[in-house]
C-alpha positions in Angstrom: 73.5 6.7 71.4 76.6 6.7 69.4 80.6 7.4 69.5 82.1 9.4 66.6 86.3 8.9 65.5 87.4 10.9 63.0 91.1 9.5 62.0 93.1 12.1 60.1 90.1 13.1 58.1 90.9 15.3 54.6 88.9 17.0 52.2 90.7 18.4 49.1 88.9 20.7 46.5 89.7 20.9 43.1 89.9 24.3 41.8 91.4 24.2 38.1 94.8 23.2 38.2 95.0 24.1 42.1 94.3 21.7 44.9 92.2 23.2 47.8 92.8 21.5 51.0 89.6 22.5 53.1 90.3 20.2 56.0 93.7 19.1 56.5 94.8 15.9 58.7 91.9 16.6 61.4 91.5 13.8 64.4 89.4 13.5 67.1 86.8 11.8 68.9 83.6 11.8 70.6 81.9 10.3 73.2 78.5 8.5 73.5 76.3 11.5 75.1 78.9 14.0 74.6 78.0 18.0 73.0 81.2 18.7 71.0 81.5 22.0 70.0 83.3 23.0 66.7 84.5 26.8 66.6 86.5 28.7 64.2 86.6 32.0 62.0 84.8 31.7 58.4 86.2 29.2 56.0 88.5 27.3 58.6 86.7 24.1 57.3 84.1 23.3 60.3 81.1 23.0 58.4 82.9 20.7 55.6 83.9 18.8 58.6 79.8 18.7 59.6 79.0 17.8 56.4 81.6 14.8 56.0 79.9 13.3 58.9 76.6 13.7 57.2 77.6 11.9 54.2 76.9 15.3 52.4 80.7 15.5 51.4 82.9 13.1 50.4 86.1 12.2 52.3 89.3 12.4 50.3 91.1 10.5 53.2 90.9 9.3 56.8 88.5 7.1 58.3 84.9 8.4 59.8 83.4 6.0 62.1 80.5 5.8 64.0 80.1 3.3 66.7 83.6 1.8 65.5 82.0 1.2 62.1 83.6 2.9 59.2 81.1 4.6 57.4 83.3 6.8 54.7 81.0 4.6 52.0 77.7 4.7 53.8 74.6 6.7 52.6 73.2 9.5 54.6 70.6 8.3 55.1 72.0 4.9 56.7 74.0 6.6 59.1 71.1 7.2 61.6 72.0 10.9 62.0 69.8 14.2 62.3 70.9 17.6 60.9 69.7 21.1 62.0 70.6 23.6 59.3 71.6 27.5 59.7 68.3 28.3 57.1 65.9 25.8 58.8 65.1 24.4 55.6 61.5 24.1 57.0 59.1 23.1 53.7 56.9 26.3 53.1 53.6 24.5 51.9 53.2 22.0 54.8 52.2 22.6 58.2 54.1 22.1 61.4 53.3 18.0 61.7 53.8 17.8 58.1 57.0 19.2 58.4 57.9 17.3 61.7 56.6 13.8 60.6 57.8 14.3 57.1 61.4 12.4 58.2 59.9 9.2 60.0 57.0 9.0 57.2 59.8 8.7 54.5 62.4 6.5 56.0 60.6 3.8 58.7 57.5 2.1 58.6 55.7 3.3 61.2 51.7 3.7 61.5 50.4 7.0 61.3 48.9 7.4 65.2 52.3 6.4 65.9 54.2 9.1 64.0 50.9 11.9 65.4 52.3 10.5 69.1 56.4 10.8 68.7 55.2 14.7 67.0 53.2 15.7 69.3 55.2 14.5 72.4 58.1 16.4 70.7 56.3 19.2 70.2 55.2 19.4 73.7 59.2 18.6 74.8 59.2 22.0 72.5 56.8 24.3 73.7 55.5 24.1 70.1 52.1 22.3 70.5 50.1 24.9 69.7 51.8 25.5 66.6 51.4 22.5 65.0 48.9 23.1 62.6 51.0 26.5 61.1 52.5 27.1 58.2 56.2 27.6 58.9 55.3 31.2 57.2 53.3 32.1 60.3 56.1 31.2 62.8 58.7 33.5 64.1 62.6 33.1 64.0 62.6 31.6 67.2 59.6 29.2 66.7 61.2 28.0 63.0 64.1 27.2 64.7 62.6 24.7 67.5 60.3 23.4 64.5 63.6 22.6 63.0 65.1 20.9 66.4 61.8 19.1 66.9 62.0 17.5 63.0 65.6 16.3 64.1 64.3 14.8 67.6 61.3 13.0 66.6 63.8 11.1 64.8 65.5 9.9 67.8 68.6 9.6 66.0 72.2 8.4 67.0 74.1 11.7 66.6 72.8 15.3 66.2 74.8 17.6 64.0 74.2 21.1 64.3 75.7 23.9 61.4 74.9 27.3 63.1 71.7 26.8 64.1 70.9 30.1 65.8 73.2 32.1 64.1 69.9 33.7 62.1 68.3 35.0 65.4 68.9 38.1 67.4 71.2 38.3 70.6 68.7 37.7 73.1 66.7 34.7 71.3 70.4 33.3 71.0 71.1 33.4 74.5 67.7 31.9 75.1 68.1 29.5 72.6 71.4 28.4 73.6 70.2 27.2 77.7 67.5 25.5 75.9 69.4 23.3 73.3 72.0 22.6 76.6 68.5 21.4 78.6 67.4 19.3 75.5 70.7 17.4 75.0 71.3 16.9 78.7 68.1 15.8 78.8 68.0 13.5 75.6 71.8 12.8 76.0 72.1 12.2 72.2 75.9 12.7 71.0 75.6 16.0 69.5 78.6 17.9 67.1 77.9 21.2 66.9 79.4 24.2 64.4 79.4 27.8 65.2 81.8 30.2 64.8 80.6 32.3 68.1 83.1 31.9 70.8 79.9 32.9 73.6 78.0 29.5 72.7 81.5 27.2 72.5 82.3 28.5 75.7 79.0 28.1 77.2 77.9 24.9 75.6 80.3 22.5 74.7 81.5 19.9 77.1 84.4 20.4 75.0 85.8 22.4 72.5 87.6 21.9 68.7 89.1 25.1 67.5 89.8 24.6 63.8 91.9 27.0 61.9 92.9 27.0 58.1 91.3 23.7 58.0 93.6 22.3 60.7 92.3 21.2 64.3 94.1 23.7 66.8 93.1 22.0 70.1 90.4 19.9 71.7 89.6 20.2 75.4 87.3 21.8 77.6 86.5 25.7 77.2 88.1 26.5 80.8 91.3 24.5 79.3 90.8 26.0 75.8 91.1 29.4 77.5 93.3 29.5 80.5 95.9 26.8 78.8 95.5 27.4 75.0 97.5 25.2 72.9 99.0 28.1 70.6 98.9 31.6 70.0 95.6 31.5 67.7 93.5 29.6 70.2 94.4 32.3 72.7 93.9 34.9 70.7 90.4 33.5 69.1 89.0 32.9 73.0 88.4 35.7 74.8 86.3 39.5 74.6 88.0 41.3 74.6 91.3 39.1 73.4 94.7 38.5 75.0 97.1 41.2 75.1 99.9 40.4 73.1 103.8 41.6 72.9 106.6 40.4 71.2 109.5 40.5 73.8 113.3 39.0 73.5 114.4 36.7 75.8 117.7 38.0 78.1 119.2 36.3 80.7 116.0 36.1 83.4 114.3 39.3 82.1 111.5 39.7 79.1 112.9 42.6 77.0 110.4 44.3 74.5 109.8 47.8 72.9 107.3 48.8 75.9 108.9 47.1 78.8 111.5 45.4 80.6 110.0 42.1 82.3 111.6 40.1 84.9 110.5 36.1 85.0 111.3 33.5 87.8 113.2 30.6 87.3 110.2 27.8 86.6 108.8 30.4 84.4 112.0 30.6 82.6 112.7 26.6 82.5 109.3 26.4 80.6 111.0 28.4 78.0 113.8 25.9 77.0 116.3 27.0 74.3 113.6 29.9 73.0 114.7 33.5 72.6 112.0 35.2 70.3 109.1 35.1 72.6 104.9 36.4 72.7 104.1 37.6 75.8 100.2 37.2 76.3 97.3 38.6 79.0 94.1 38.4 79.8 92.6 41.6 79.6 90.7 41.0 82.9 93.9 39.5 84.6 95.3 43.2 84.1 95.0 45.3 87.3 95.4 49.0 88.3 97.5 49.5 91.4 98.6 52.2 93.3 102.4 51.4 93.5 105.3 50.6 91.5 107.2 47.4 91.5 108.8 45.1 88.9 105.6 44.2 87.2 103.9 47.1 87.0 104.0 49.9 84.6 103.3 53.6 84.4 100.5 54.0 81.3 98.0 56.6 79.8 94.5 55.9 79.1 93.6 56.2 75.7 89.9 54.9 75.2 87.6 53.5 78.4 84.7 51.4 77.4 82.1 51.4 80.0 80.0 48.0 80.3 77.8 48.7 83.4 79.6 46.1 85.2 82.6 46.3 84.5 84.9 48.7 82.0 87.2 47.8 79.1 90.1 50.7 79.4 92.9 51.4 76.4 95.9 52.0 77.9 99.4 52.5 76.3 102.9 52.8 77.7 104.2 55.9 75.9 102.1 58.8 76.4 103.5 60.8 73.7 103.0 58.1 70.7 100.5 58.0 68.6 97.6 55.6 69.7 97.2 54.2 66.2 101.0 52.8 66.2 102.0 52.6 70.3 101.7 49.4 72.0 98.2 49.3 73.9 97.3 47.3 76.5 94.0 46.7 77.1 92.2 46.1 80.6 89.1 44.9 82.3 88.4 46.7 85.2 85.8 47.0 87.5 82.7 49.5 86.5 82.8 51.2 89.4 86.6 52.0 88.8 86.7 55.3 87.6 89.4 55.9 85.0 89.0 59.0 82.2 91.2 59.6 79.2 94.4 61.3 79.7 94.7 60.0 83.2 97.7 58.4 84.2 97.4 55.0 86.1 99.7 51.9 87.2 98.9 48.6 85.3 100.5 45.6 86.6 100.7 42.3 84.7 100.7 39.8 87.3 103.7 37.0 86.8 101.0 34.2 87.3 98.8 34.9 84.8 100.9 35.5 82.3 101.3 32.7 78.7 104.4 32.7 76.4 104.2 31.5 73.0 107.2 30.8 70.7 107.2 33.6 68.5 108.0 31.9 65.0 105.4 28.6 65.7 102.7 30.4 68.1 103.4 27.2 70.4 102.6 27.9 73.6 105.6 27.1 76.1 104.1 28.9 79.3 100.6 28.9 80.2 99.1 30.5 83.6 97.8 26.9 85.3 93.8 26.8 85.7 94.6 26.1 89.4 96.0 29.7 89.8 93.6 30.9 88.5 91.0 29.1 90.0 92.8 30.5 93.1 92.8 34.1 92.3 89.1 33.5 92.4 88.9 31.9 95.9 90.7 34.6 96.9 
């Protein structure tokens, strides 16, 4: 298996006269065995950052190394690496083996029995050995897309890189899909960077987590740290479905002073806070709870819209029951499904202190998370 550094990697575009920076500045490395998952909206430069480690772009700067050898100059092909593509790329007019054995044929020297064995075993690894003989044109989504993970395996490469693989399959082949590759990689524990821009399968499958945005690497850690202590405002805002709740409040004295309410802070909460006035207040929609009395954190509200999910609901509220919904600050909450709520009722949301994240309002830096360990106790409770 392999390590992977990337040291302040850049990729630049030229577009005309105008310089594109695609990837800006990013860092970061991975362990031998590790599944890295890289998340981000369209064009925040994930894939480009994929395809730089596959030799299929070139780096303007940084160094890309794998097992502490710097291989910015090396071919793709001598980089021992295996890429799983979004469309497949399965070769219409040969058969499941041909396809499969197609790799190890054209770059080692192996017999032929030898290359049958390592496809076939794969195969089985696959649930694909009946399929072997197929065209890729008699295969289904689902059974194209292990074909393409078993032509990367029989390989037995050094690193995996994976550019939306299942993106092209419908929700519940995803979700299938998605425990598999996790069984396969603990399984083969091949070092494995994989790009997606679904938060479900970072969250789910990554042992950790690199948000990109605008080309620039937002935060790397685990997805329980990604989510419960974001970095910034974007990472908190990309994690999370529904996302955070978000205000913009003023800082005064010990109290939180916004256009919907007035919220008092303790004193650690405040020191977090250091000389900043111009403040995002953030929570989690399911941190949100209806009560039945009043205090300093909770607030008298309307429902506007309730979203029922079987399990649980996902209920509009807003503070001002005579502004209109499309302008009034919302606050949105996930409640139990078995909580009935109806529009027009009037109910008593409080925002609990402990799970509540403040982010400097002109950077997006987050100066006040809610610790993992509160929340992990909210849980035991």
């Amino acid at each position: 298996m392999a390590t992977l550094e990337l040291d302040s990697i850049t990729k630049t575009f030229q577009d005309g006269d105008e310089e594109i920076v695609a990837v800006d500045d990013v860092s970061m490395s991975i362990d031998d065995g590790e599944f890295l998952v890289v998340v981000g909206p369209s064009g925040c430069g994930k894939s480009t950052t994929l395809r730089m480690v596959a030799g299929l772009e070139t780096i303007t700067a940084g160094t890309l190394s794998i097992d502490d050898r710097v291989v910015n100059d090396v071919k793709s092909q001598d980089r021992d690496i295996a890429m799983v593509f979004q469309s497949y790329a399965l070769y219409p007019h040969m058969s499941v083996r041909q396809n499969m054995s197609f790799g190890l044929e054209e770059s080692t020297d192996l017999p032929d029995d030898e290359i049958n064995r390592m496809v076939s075993e794969t195969g089985e690894m696959l649930g694909i050995s009946d399929l072997l003989d197929r065209k890729p044109s008699d295969l289904s989504g689902g059974q194209q897309q292990r074909v393409a993970l078993g032509r990367a395996i029989v390989r037995d490469p050094e690193v995996f890189l994976m550019d939306e693989p299942l993106s092209n399959l419908d929700a519940k082949l995803r979700a299938e899909m998605r425990t598999e590759l996790q069984r396969l990689q603990n399984d083969l524990g091949v070092t494995t960077v994989y790009v997606t821009h679904d938060q479900t399968e970072a969250m789910t499958m990554g042992d950790r987590i690199a948000i990109l945005d605008g080309g620039e690497l937002q935060q790397v850690a685990t997805p329980l740290e990604c989510y419960h202590e974001p970095s910034n405002q974007f990472v908190a805002s990309f994690l999370g479905e529904p996302s955070m709740n978000f205000f913009d409040v003023t800082l005064e004295g010990d109290r939180l002073v916004g256009d919907a309410f007035d919220y008092p802070i303790r004193e650690d909460v405040r020191a977090d806070l250091g000389d900043a006035t111009d403040l995002v207040l953030g929570i989690r929609p399911e941190a949100v709870e209806l009560v039945d009395e009043a205090g300093d954190h909770e607030f008298e509200t309307t429902v506007d819209v309730v979203e029922p999910m079987g399990d649980e609901n996902t209920v509009y509220l807003h503070f001002d029951p005579d502004a209109d919904p499309e302008t009034a600050s919302a606050l949105v909450a996930t409640i139990d499904g078995f909580n009935r709520v109806s529009e027009g009722d009037t109910v008593t949301a409080r925002i609990p202190e402990d799970a509540i994240h403040l982010f400097d309002r002109s950077t997006g830096e987050a100066l006040h998370n809610r610790s993992m360990e509160d929340a992990a106790d909210q849980v035991d409770l």
